[in-house]
Residue, then its C-alpha position, 0 to 999 in steps of 0.5 A: x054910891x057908897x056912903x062913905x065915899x063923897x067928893x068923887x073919892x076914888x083916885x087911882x094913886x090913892x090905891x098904889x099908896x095903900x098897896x104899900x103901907x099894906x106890903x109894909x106891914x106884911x099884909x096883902x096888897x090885894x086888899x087896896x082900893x082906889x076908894x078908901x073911906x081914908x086914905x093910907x100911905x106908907x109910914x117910909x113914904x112919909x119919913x123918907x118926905x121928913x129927910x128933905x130940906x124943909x128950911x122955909x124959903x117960899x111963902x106961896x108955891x103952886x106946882x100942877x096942872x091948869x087946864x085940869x078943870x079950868x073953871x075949878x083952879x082959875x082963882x090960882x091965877x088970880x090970887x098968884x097975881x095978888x099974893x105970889x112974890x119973888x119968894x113964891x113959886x109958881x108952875x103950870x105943869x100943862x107944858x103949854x107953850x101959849x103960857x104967859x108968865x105971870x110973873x118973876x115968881x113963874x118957872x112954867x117954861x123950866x119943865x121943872x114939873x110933869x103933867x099925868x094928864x099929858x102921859x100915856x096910860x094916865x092910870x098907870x102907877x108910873x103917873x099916878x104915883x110920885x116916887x119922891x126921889x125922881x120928884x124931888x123939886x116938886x116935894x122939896x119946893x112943898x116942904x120949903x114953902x109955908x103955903x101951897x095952893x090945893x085946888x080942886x080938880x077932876x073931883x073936888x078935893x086934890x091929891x095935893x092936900x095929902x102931900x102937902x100934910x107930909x110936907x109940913x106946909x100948910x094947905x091953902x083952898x078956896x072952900x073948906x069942901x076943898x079939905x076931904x074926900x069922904x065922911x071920915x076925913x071930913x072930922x079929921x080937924x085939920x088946920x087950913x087957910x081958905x083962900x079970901x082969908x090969906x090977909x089974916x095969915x099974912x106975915x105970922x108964923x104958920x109952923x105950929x099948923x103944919x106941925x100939928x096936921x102932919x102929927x094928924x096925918x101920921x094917926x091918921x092915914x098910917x097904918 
């Protein structure tokens, strides 16, 4: 195992973003990896995140999958049913028609979101990479909200971590291993909220965070 790499580190998406930020900077493409020891994008995925509305409207939005590793993201459910009001945004993107809404807060039955798990060719850049445009409730909603739900899923770490870094929110886990994908990442300092701590963060202002993590982001995982 390479010992750079921790938490199931690989992720085919993680790939098809480096493939980007390389061809943005002239370099070949062929040098991604779908196991970097830090995860790169592309500095035009990033601005084109900064031109949506990131006015503040929701305090809590989950937006994926629950049946991805059930016993990894039951806590979401219980902790939208304690903390999720009229001003959060909740959506289980299984589709599944044996949903029970948890509440005015969940929008599951909208189809406002997708699935990768349920398309063909789950690898394939068209699932495992989220063109912002053609996703835009999905960024938008991350960008308008001061928290989003990061849970873990086929590894223990999420995608979601990066994007909502971009989306100037601020991530919300149930364990700090929840924060990192490998040796590197793990030093990078940025600010979370674990899960059982929420009452602390409640009501106060969380801008500075964000701001902070996407300055990091940016230093960080930019080419």
């Amino acid at each position: 195992m390479n010992n750079l790499v921790l938490n199931g580190g690989g992720y085919r998406g993680l790939e098809f973003h480096m493939q980007d930020a390389l061809k943005e900077k002239g370099l070949d493409p062929k040098g991604a990896t779908w196991i970097p020891p830090v995860a790169i994008f592309a500095k035009q995925y990033c601005d084109t995140i900064d031109t949506l509305d990131h006015t503040k409207k929701h305090d809590f939005c989950f937006i994926g999958s629950i049946s991805t590793c059930h016993h990894e993201r039951a806590w979401v459910i219980d902790f939208a049913k304690q903390y999720f009001t009229s001003n959060s945004v909740f959506i289980n993107t299984d589709n599944d028609p044996e949903w029970k809404l948890l509440g005015e807060f969940d929008l599951s039955h909208k189809s406002l979101g997708y699935c990768p798990k349920n398309q063909g060719n789950n690898q394939s850049r068209s699932v495992q990479y989220r063109v912002i445009e053609e996703n835009r409730f999905y960024f938008e909603t991350m960008c308008q909200s001061h928290f989003c739900l990061c849970p873990a899923g086929d590894a223990p770490w999420s995608f979601r971590f990066y994007e909502t870094l971009m989306c100037k929110s601020v991530p919300l886990v149930k364990t700090w291993h929840h924060t990192y994908r490998t040796k590197q990442e793990a030093t990078f300092p940025y600010k979370y909220v674990l899960a059982d701590k929420i009452g602390d963060f409640i009501g106060k202002p969380c801008e500075d965070m964000a701001e902070e993590n996407t300055k990091l982001f940016r230093e960080k995982h930019l080419l």
